[in-house]
N, CA and C atoms as a LAMMPS dump frame, in Angstrom:
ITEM: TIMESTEP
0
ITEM: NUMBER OF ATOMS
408
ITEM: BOX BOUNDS ff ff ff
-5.0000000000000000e+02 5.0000000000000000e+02
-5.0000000000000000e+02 5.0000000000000000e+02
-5.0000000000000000e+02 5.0000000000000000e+02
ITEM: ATOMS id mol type element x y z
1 1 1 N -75.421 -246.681 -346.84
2 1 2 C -75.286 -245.557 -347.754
3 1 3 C -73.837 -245.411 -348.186
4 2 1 N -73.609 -244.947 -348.911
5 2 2 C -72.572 -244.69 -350.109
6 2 3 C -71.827 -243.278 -349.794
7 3 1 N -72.556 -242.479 -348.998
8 3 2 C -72.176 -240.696 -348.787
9 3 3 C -70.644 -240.733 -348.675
10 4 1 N -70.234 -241.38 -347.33
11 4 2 C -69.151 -241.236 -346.945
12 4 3 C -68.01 -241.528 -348.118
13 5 1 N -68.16 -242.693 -349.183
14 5 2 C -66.944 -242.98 -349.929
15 5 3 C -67.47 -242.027 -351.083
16 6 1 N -68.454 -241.531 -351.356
17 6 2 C -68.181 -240.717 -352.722
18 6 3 C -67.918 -239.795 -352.684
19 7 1 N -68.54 -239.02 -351.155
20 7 2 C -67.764 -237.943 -350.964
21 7 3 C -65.92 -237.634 -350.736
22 8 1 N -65.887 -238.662 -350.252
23 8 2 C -64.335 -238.621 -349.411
24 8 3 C -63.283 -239.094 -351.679
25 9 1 N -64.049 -238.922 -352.213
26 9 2 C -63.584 -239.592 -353.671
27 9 3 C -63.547 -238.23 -354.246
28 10 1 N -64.297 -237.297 -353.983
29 10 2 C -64.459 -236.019 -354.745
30 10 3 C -63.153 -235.408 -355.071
31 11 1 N -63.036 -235.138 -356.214
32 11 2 C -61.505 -233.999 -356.374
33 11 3 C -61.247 -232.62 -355.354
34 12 1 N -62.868 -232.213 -355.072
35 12 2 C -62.021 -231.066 -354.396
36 12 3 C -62.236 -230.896 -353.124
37 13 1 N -62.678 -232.301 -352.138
38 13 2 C -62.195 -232.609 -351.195
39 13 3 C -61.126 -233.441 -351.015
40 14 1 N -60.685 -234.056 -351.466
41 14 2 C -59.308 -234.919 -351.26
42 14 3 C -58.985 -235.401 -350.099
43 15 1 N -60.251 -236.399 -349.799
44 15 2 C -59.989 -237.339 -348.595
45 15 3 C -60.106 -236.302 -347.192
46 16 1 N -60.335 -235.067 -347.15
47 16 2 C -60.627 -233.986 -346.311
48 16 3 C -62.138 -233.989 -346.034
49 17 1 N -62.747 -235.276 -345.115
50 17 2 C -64.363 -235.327 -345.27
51 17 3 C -64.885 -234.619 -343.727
52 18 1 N -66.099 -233.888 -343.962
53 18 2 C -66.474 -233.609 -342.866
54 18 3 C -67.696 -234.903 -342.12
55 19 1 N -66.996 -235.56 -340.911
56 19 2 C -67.899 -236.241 -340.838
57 19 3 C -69.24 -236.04 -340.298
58 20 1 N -69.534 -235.076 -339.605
59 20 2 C -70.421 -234.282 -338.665
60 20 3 C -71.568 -234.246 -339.908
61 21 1 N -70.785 -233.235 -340.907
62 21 2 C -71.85 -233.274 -342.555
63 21 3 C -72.511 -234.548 -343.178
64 22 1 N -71.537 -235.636 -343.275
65 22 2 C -71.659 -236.995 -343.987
66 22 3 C -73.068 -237.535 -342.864
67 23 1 N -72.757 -237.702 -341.687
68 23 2 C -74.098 -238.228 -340.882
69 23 3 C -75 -237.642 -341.188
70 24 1 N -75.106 -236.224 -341.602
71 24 2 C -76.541 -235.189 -341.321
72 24 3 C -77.329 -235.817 -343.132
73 25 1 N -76.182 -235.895 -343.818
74 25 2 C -76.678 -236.329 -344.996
75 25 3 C -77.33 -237.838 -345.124
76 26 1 N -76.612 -238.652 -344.427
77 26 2 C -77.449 -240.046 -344.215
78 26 3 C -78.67 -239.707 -343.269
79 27 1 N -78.466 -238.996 -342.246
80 27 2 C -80.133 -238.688 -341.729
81 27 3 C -80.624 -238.32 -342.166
82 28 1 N -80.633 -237.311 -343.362
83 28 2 C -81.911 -236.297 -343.95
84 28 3 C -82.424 -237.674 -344.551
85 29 1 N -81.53 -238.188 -345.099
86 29 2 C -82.488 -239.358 -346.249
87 29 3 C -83.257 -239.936 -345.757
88 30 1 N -82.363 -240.486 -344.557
89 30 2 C -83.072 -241.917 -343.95
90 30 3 C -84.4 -241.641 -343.081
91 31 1 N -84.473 -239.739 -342.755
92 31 2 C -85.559 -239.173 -341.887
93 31 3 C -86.762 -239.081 -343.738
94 32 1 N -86.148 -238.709 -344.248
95 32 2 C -86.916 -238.315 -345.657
96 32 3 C -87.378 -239.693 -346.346
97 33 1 N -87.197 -240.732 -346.058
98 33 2 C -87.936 -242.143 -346.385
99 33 3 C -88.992 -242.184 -344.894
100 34 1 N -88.504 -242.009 -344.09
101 34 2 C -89.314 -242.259 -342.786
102 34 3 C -90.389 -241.676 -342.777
103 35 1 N -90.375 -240.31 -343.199
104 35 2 C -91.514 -239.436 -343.003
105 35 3 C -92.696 -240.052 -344.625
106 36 1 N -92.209 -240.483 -345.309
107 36 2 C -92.681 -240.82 -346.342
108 36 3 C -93.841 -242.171 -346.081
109 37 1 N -92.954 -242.432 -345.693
110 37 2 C -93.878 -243.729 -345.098
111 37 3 C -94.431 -244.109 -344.09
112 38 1 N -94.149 -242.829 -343.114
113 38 2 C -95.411 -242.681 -341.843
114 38 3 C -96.078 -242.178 -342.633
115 39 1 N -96.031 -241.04 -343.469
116 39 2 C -97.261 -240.503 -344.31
117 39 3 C -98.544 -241.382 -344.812
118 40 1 N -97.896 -242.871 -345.743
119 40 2 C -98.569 -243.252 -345.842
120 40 3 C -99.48 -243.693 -345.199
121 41 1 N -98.641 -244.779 -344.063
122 41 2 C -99.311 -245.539 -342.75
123 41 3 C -100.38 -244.43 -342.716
124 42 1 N -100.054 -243.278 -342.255
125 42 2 C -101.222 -242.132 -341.748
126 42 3 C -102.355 -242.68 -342.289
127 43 1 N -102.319 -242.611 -343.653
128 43 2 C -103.524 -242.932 -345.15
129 43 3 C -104.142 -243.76 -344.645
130 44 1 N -103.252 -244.517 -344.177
131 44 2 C -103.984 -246.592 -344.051
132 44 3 C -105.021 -246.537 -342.948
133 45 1 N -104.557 -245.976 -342.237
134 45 2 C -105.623 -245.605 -340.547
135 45 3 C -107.106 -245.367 -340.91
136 46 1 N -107.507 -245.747 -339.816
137 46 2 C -109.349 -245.929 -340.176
138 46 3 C -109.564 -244.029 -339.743
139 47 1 N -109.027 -243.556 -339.134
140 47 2 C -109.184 -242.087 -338.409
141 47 3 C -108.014 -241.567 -339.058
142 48 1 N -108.023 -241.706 -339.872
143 48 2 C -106.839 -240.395 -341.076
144 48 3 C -107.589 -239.275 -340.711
145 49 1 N -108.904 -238.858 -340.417
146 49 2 C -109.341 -237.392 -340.615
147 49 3 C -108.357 -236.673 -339.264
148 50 1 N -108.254 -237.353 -338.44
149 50 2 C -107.277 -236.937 -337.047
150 50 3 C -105.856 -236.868 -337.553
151 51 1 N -105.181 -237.985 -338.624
152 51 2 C -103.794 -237.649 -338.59
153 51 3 C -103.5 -237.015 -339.612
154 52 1 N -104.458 -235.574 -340.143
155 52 2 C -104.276 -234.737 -341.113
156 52 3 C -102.424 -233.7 -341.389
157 53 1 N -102.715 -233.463 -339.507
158 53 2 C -101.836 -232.421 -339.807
159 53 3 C -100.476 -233.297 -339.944
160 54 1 N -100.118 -234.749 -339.471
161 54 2 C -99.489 -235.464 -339.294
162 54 3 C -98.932 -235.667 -340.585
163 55 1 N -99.665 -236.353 -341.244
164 55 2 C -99.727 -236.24 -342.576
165 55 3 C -99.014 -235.315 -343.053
166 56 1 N -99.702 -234.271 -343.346
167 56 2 C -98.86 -232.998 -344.004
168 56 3 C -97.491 -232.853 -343.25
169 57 1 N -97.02 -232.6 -342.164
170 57 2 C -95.899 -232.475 -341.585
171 57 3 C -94.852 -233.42 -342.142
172 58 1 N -95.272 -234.72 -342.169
173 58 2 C -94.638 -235.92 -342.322
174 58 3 C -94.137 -235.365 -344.063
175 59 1 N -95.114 -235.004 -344.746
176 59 2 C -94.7 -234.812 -346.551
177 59 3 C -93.954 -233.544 -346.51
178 60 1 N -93.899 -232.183 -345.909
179 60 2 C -92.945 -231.293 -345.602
180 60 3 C -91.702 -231.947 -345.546
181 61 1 N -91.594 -232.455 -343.982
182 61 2 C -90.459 -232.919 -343.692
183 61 3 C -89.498 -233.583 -344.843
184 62 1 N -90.24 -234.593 -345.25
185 62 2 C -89.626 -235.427 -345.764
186 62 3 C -88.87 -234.512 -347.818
187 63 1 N -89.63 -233.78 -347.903
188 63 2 C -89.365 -232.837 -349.181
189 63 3 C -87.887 -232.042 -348.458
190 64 1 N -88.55 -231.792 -347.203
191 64 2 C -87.234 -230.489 -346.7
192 64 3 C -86.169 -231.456 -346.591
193 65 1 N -85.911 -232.654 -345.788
194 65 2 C -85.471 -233.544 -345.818
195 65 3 C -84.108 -234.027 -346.655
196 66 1 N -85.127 -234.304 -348.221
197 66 2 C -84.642 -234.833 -349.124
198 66 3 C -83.72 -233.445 -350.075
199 67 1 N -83.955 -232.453 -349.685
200 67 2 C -83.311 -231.252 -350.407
201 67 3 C -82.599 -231.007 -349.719
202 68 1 N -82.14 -231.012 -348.814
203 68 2 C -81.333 -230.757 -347.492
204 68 3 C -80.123 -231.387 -347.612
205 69 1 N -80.719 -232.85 -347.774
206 69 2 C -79.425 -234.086 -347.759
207 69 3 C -78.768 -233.677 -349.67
208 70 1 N -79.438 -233.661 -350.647
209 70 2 C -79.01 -233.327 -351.936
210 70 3 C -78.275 -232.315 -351.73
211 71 1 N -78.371 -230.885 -351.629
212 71 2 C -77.814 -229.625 -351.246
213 71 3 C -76.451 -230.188 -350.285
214 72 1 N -76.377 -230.949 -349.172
215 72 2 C -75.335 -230.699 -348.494
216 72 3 C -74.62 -231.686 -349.335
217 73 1 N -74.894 -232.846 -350.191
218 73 2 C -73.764 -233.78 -350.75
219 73 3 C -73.111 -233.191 -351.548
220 74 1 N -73.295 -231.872 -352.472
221 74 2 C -72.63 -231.077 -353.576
222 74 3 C -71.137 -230.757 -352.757
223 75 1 N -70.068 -230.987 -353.727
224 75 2 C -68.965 -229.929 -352.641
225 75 3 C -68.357 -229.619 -354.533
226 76 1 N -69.045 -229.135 -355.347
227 76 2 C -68.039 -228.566 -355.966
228 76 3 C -68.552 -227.11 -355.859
229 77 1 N -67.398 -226.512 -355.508
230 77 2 C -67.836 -225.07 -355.575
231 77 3 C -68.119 -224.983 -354.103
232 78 1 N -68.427 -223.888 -353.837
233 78 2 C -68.828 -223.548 -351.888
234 78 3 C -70.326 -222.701 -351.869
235 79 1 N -71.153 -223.321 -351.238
236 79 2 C -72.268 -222.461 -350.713
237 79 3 C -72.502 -222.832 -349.336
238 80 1 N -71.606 -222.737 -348.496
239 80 2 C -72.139 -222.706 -347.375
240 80 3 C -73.266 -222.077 -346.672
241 81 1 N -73.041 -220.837 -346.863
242 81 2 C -74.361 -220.394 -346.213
243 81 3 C -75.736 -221.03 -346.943
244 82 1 N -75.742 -221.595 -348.275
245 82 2 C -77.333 -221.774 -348.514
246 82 3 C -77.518 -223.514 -347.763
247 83 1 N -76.063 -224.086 -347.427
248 83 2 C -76.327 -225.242 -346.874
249 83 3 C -76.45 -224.983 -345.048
250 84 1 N -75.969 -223.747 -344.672
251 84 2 C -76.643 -223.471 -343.177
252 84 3 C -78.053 -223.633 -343.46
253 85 1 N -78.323 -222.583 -344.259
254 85 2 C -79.771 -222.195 -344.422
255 85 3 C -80.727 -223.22 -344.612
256 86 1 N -80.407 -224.531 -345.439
257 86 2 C -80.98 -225.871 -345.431
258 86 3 C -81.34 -226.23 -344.012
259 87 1 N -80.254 -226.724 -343.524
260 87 2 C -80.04 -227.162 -342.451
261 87 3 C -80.96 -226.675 -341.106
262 88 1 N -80.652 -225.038 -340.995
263 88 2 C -81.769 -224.776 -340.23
264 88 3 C -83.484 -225.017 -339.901
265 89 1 N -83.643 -224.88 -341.973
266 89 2 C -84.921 -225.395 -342.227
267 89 3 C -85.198 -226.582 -341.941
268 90 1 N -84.423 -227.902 -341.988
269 90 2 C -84.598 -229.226 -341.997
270 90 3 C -84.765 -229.414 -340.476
271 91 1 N -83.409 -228.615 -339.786
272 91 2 C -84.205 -228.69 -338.08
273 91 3 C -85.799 -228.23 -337.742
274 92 1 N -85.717 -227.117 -338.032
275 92 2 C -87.142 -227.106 -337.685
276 92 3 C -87.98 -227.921 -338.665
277 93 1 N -87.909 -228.081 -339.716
278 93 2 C -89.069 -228.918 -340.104
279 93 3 C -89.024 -230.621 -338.787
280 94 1 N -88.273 -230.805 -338.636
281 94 2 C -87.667 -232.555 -338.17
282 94 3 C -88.376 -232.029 -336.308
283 95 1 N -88.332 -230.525 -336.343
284 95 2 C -88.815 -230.786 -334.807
285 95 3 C -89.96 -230.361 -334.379
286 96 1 N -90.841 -230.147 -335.699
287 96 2 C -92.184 -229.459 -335.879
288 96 3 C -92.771 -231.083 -336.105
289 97 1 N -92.263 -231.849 -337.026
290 97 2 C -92.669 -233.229 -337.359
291 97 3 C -92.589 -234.168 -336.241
292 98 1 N -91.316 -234.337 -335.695
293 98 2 C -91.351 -235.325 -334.75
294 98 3 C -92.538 -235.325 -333.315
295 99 1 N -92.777 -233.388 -333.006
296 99 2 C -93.514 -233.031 -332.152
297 99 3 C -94.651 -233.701 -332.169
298 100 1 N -95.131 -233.491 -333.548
299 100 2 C -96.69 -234.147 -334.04
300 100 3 C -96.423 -235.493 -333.902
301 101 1 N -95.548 -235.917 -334.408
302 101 2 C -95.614 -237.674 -334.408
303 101 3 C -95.449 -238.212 -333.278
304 102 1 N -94.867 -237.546 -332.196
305 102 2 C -94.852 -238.007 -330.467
306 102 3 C -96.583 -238.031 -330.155
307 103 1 N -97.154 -236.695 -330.503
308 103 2 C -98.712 -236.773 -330.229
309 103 3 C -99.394 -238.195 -330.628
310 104 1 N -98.748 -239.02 -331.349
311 104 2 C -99.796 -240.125 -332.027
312 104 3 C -98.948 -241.349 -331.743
313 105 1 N -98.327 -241.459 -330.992
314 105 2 C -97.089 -242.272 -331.187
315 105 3 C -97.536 -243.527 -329.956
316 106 1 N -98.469 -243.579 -328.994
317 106 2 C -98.822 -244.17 -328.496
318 106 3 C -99.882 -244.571 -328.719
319 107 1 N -101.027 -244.476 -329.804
320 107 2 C -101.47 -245.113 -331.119
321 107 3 C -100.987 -245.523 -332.139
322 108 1 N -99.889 -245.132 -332.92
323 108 2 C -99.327 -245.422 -334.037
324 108 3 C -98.191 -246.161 -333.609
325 109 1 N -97.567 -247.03 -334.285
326 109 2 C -96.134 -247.301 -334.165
327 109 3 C -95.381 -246.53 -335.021
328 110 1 N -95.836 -246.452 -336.322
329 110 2 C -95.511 -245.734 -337.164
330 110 3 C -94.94 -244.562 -336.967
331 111 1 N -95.936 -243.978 -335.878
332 111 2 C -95.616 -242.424 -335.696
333 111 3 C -94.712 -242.087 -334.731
334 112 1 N -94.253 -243.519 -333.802
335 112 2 C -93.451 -243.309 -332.938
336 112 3 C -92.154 -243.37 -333.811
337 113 1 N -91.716 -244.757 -334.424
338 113 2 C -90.471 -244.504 -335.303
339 113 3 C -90.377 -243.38 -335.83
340 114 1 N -91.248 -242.729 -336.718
341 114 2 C -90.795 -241.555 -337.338
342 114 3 C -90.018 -240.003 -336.524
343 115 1 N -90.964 -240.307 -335.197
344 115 2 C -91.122 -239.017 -334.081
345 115 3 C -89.045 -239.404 -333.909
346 116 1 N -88.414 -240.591 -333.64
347 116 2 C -87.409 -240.912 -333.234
348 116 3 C -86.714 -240.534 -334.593
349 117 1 N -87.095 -240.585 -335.665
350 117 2 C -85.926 -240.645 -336.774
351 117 3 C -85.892 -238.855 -336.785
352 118 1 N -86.807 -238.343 -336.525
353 118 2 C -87.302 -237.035 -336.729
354 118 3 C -85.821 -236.432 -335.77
355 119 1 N -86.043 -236.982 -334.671
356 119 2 C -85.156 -236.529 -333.539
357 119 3 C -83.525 -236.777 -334.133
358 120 1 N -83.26 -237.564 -334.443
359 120 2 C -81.707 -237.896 -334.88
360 120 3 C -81.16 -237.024 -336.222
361 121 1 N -82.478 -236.96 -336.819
362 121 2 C -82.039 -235.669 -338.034
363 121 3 C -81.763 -234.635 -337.616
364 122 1 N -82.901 -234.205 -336.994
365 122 2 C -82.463 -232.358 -336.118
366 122 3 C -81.472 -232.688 -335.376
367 123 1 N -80.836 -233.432 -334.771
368 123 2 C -79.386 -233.446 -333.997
369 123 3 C -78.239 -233.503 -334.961
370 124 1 N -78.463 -234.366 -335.787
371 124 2 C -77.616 -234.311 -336.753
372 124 3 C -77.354 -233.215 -337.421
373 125 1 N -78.05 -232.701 -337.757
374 125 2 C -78.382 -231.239 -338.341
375 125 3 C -77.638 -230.047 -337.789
376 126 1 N -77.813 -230.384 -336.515
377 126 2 C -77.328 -229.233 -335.537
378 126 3 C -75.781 -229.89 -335.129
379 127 1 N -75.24 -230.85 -335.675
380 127 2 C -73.88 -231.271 -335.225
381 127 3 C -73.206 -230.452 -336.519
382 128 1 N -73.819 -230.997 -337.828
383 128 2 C -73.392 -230.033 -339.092
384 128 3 C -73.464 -229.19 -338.411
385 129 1 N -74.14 -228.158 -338.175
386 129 2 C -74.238 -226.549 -338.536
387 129 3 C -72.716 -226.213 -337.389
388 130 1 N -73.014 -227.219 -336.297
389 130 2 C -71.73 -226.57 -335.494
390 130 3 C -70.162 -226.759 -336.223
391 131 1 N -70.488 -228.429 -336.871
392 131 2 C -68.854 -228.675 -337.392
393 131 3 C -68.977 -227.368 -338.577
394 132 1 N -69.532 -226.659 -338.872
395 132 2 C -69.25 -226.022 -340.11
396 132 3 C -69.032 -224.33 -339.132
397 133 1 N -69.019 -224.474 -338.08
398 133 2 C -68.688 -223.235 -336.961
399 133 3 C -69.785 -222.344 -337.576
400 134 1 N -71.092 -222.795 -337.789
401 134 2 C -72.405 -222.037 -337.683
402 134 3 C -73.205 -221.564 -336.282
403 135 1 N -73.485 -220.539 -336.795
404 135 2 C -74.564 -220.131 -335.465
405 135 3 C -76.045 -220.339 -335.729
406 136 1 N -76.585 -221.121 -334.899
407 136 2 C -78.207 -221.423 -335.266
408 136 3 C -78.721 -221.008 -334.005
């Protein structure tokens, strides 16, 4: 990913990058492709009627995900608090998702990678909210 040099390029950071932020933004994505495509896998399964809620969690996530990581790459101008407020959401979505995808994860492979990418976003997430001296 590209985050780190376009951000650290921005005029009104000036090489002043938060890196704690820059990771949470490569995880939302890289959790927001993941969940996308356990989603599908879900589809492919002969017993999709079982990985319903999976499914849905997985297409949440990955929406909260992908707005999460967009929202925190902006730095012109300041909204911090609506990028806490992301952030919080993206944790819990990433630990409502991964929960479900641990449930299937010793059937699925699929659902195990995702359950793991799930996990590194909400940490990530929660490393932002602290480098930004948030309370969650």
């Amino acid at each position: 990913m590209h985050a780190r040099e376009m951000i650290s390029t921005h005029p009104h950071v000036k090489g002043n990058t938060n890196d704690a932020l820059i990771r949470c933004i490569e995880e939302c994505f890289d959790c927001a492709q993941t969940c996308t495509s356990c989603a599908d896998a879900c589809l492919g399964e002969p017993m999709v009627a079982q990985l319903t809620q999976c499914i849905r969690l997985n297409m949440d996530c990955a929406d909260i995900c992908m707005a999460t990581g967009a929202v925190a790459t902006r730095r012109t101008g300041t909204n911090e608090d609506i990028i806490r407020h992301m952030l919080n959401a993206c944790m819990a979505a990433c630990r409502l998702c991964g929960e479900e995808c641990e449930r299937h994860a010793k059937q699925h492979e699929h659902c195990r990678v995702c359950a793991e990418a799930c996990r590194r976003c909400e940490q990530a997430c929660r490393q932002a909210l602290d480098s930004m001296g948030a309370r969650h």
